[in-house]
KEGU-589599 format. One record per residue (C-alpha): residue in three letters; x, y, z. Coordinates in steps of 0.001 Angstrom, whole numbers, padded with zeros to 6 digits, always signed. Example, Ala and Ser with C-alpha at 12.3 -4.5 7.8 and 13.67 -1.06 7.14 Angstrom:
BEGIN
ALA+012300-004500+007800;SER+013670-001060+007140;
END
This chain:
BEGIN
UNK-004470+017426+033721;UNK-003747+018858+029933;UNK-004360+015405+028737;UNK-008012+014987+029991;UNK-008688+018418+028996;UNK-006930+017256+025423;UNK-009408+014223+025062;UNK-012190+016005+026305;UNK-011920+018525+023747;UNK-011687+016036+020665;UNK-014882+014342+022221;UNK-016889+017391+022081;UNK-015355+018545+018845;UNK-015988+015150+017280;UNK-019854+015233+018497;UNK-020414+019019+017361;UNK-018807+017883+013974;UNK-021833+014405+013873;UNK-024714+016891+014974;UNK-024638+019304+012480;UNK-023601+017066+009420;UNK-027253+015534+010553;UNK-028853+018784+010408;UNK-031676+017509+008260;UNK-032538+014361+010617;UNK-035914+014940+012608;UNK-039267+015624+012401;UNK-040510+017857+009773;UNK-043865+020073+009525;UNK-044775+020066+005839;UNK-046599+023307+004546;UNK-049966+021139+004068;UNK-049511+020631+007954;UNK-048732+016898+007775;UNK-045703+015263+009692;UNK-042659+014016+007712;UNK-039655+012641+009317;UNK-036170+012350+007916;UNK-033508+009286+009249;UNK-030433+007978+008183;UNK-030769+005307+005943;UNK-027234+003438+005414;UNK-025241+006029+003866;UNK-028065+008759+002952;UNK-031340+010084+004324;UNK-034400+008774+003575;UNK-038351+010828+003897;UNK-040874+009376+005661;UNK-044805+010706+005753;UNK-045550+009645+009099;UNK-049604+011680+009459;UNK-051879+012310+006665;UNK-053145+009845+003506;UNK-049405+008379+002832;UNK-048520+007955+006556;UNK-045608+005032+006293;UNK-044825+005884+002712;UNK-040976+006377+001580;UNK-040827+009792+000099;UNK-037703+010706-000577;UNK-034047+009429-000451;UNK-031369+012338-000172;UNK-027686+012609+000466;UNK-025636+015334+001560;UNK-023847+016943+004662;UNK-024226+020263+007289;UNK-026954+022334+005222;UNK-026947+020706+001733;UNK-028690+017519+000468;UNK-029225+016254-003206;UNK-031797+013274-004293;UNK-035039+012015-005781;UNK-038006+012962-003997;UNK-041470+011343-004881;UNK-045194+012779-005355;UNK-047346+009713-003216;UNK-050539+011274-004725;UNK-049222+009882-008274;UNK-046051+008158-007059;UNK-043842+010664-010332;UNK-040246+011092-008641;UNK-038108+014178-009427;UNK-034729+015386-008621;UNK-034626+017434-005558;UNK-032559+019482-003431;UNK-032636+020178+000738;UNK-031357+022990+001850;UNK-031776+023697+006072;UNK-031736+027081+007740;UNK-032027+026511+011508;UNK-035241+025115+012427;UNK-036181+025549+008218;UNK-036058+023245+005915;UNK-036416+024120+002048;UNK-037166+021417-000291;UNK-036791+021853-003980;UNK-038387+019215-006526;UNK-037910+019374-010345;UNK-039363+017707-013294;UNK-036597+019324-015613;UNK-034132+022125-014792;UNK-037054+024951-015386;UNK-040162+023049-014207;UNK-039149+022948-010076;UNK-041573+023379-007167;UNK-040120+024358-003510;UNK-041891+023679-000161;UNK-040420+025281+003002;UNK-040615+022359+006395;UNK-040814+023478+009592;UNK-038847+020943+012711;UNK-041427+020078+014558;UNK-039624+018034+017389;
END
């Protein structure tokens, strides 16, 4: 019986480890009130605007694991892309965008699914 229990305990281990290094996958609220949603694209995460003027659009492209995520995020109202940062806090999501190291912006997501 020790080695089911064994096995079955790696398992769930091994899934707890998967579901929180894709924290950031889901569907985000954006602080305008439009719907974003963030997928695993190969080996990173790519931003999709999925309501609003740039529903379909390709946002953002981001890397990272568990809370942390670096990248280029872009503006679809003039299509300029910065360098950006995601950090999540539960069921928040803070995204950072700068133009230099000074000149940054930050929009706080809600999940919305």
């Amino acid at each position: 019986m020790r080695p089911r229990f064994g096995v079955t305990l790696v398992i769930t281990l091994l899934a707890t480890d998967a579901m929180s290094a894709d924290a950031v996958v889901g569907t985000w609220k954006t602080e305008d009130g439009k719907i974003s949603v963030i997928e695993r694209c190969g080996a990173s995460y790519c931003i999709f605007a999925k309501s609003g003027e740039y529903a379909g659009q390709k946002i953002g492209t981001f890397s990272g694991a568990a809370d942390s995520y670096s990248g280029r995020i872009t503006d679809p109202r003039n299509k300029a892309t910065y360098s950006g940062k995601l950090t999540v806090l539960g069921d928040s999501l803070k995204l950072r965008g700068c133009a230099t190291d000074v000149l940054c912006k930050t929009q706080t997501w809600t999940r919305a699914d």
